[in-house]
C-alpha positions as CSV (number, residue, x, y, z in Angstrom):
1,X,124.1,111.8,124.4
2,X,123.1,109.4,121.9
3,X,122.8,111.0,118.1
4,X,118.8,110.2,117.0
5,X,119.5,108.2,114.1
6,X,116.9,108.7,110.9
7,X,113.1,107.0,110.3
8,X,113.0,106.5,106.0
9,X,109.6,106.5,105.1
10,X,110.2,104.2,101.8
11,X,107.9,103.2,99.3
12,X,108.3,99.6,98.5
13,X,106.0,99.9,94.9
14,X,103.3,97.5,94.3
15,X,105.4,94.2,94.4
16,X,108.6,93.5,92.3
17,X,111.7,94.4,93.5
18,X,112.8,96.1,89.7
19,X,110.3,99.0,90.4
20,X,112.0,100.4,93.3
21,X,114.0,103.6,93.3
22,X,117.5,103.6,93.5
23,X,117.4,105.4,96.7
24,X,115.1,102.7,98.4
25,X,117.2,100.2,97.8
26,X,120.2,101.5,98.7
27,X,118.3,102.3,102.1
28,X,117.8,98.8,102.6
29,X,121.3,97.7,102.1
30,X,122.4,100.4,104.6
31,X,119.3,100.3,107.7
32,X,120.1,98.8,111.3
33,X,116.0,97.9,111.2
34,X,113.4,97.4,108.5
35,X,109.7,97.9,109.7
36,X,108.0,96.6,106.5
37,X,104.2,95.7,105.8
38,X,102.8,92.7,105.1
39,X,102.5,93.3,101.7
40,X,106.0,94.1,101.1
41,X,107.5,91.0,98.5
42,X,110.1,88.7,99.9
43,X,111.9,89.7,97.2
44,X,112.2,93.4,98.4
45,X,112.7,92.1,102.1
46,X,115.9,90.0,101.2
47,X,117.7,93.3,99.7
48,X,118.4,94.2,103.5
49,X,121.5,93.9,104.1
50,X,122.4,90.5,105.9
51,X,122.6,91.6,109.8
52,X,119.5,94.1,109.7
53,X,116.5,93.3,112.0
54,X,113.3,93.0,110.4
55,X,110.2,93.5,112.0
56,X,106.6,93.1,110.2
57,X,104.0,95.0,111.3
58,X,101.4,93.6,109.0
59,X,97.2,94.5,109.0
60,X,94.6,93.1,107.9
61,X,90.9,93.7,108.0
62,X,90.2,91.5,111.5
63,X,93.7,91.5,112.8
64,X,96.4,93.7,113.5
65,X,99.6,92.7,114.1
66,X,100.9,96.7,116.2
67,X,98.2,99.4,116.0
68,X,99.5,102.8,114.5
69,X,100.1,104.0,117.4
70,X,102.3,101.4,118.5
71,X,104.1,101.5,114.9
72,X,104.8,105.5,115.5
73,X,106.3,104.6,118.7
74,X,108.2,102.2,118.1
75,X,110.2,103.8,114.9
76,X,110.7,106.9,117.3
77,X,112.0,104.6,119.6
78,X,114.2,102.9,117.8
79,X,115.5,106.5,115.8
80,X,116.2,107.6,119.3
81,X,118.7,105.0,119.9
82,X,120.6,106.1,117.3
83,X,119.5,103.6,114.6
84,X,118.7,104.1,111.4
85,X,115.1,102.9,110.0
86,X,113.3,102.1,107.3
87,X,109.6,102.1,107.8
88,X,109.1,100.1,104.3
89,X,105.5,100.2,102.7
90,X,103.8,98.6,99.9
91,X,102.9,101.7,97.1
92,X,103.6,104.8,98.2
93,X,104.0,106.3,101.7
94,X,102.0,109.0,101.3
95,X,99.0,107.4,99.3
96,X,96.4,105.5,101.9
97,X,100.3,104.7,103.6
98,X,99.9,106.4,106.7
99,X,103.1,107.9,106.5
100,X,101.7,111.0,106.8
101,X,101.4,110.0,110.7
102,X,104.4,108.6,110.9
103,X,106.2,111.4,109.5
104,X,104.6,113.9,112.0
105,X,105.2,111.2,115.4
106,X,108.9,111.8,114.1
107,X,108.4,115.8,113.7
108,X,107.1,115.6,117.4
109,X,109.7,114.0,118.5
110,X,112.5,115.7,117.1
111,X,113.5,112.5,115.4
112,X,115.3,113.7,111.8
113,X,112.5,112.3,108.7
114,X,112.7,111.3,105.0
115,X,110.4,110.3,102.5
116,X,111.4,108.2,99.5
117,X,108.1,108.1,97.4
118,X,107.4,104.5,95.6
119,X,105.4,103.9,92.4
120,X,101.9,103.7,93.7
121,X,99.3,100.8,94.5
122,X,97.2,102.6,91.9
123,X,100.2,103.6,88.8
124,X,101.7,100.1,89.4
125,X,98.9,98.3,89.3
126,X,97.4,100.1,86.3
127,X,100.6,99.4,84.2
128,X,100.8,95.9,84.6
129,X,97.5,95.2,83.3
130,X,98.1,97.9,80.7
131,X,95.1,100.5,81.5
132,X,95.8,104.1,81.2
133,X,94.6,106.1,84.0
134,X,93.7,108.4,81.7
135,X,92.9,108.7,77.8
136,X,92.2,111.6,75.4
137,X,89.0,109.3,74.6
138,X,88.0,108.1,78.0
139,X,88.9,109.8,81.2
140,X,91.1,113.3,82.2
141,X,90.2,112.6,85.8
142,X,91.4,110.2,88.2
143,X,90.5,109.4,91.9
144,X,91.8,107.5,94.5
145,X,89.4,106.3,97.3
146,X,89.3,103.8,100.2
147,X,87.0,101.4,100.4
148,X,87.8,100.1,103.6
149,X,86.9,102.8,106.2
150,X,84.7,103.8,108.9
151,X,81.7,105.6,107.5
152,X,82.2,104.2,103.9
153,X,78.3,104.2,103.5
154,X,78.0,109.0,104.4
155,X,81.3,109.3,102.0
156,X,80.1,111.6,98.6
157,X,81.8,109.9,95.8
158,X,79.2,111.5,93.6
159,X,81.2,112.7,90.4
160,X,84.6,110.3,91.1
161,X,83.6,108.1,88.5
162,X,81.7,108.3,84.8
163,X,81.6,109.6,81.9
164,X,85.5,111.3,81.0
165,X,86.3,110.0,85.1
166,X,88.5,107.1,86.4
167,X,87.9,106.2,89.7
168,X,90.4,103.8,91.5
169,X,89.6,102.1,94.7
170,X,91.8,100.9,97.3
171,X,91.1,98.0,100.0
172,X,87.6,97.5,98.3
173,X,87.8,94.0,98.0
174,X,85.4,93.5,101.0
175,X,83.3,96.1,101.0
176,X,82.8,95.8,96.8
177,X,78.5,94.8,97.7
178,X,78.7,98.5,98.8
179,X,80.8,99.9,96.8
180,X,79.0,98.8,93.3
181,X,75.4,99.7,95.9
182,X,76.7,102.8,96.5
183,X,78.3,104.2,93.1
184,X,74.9,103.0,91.4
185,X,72.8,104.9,94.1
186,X,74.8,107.5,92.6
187,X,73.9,107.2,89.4
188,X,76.8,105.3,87.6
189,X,75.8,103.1,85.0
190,X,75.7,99.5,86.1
191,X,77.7,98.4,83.0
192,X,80.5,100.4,83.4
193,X,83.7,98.5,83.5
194,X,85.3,97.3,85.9
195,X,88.9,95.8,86.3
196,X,90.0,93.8,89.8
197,X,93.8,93.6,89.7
198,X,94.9,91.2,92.0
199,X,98.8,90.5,92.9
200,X,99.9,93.7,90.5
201,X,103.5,93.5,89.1
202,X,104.2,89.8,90.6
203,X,103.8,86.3,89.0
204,X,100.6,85.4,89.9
205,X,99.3,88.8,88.8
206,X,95.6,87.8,87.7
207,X,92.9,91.0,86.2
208,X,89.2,90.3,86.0
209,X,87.6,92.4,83.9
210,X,83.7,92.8,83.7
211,X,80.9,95.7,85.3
212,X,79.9,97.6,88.2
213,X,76.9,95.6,88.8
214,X,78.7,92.2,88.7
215,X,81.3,93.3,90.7
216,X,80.3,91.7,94.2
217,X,79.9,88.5,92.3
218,X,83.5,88.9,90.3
219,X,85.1,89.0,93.6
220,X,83.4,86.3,95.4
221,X,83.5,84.0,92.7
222,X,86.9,84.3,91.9
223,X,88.4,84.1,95.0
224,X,90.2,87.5,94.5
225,X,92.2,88.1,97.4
226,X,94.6,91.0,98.6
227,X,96.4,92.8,97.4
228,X,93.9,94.1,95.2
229,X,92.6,96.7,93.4
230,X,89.6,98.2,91.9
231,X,89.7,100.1,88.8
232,X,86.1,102.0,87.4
233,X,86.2,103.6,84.3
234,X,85.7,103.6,80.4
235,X,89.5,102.9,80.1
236,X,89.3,99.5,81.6
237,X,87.5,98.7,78.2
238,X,90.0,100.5,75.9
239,X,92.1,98.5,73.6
240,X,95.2,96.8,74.8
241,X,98.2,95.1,73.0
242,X,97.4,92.2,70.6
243,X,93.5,93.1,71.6
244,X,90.3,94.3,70.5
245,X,88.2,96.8,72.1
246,X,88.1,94.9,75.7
247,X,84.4,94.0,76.4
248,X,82.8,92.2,79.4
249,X,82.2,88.5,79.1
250,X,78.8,87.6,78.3
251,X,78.0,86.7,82.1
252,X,78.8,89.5,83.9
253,X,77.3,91.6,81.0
254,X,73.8,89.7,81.7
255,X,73.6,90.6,85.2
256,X,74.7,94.1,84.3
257,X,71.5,93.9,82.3
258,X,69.2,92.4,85.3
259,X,70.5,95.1,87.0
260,X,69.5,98.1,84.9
261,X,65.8,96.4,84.4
């Protein structure tokens, strides 16, 4: 009888290959297969080792390449053969990953499971454009939400973001209309700021910085496009190297303005 082999679940970080632990990439250069996201870097993906198979099992928001279910499958699959796999994701497995699913497919199955965590979407992201999470003067809270999900409109974010709160949003880049509706329904100020981080930790790394209420109109009018995040707080406008206190530009500040009136 074949020995099961081992399903990795690996955190890949939020883009360059220098941020990922020594264990996950020394899994790489040791895996039979690599099922990787699409948001895994080529740079990460070329640290398999030369006769590895790769498979991508990218999403998106209108197409997916292998439902979950197929995904679970698959790795259990593949572990019962007898290889070794590396189900490689973009952040951290266990933070909007869906490793947690993964992890118990393999449980079910008998099929032997480890977790290497990766530096978060959300941490990554955050350091790169140089805003703390949280501040002594600004926020000793911090959520993490998705903004891409079934029922976004009956979720109670009341309390995830204001005053002494940072509120981080995941895959809210086409949903932000609601998500800047919705957090002002709540009663968040519509000039608190707001930081899109686009392309975290990887050359063409871009933040836009501005307010809740110009947020729909950031997005569209920039182009912003995945990977992306969405950071809400009063430490997007704190103070950063070889900067003043960061303010909104006068534009987005105006429509924060025609909001409130």
């Amino acid at each position: 009888m074949t020995q099961a082999g081992t399903i990795y679940l690996v955190g890949a970080g939020p883009g360059d290959a220098d941020l990922l632990t020594l264990r996950a990439a020394r899994l790489l250069q040791q895996a039979d297969l690599v099922v990787h996201d699409g948001l895994v870097d080529t740079s990460i993906l070329a640290m398999a080792r030369p006769d590895a198979t790769l498979i991508s099992v990218a999403k998106s928001r209108s197409k997916h390449t292998m439902p979950q279910e197929a995904i679970n499958a698959l790795l259990v699959r593949e572990a019962l053969g007898g290889r070794d796999v590396v189900r490689l994701k973009g952040g951290d497995p266990f933070i909007f990953g869906r490793g947690g699913e993964e992890a118990e497919a393999a449980h079910a199955a008998g099929v032997p499971v480890e977790v290497v965590p990766g530096i978060s979407a959300a941490n990554g992201a955050a350091a790169a454009a140089q805003i703390a999470l949280t501040h002594r003067e600004a926020s000793s809270v911090v959520s993490f939400v998705a903004g891409q999900c079934k029922g976004l409109s009956e979720q109670d974010w009341s309390g995830l973001a204001g005053k002494d709160r940072t509120l981080v949003i995941y895959m809210g880049l086409k949903t932000a209309p609601q998500i800047a509706e919705k957090l002002m329904g709540d009663g968040l100020a519509p000039d608190m700021p707001v930081a899109v981080i686009e392309n975290a930790a990887r050359p063409r790394m871009r933040v836009l910085r501005g307010v809740l209420a110009a947020l729909p109109d950031m997005v569209s009018r920039d182009g912003v496009t995945t990977p992306a995040l969405i950071v809400i707080g009063e430490v997007v406008a704190r103070p950063r190297s070889g900067d003043d206190l960061a303010t909104p530009d006068q534009e987005l500040a105006a429509l924060a303005v025609e909001a409130m009136q």
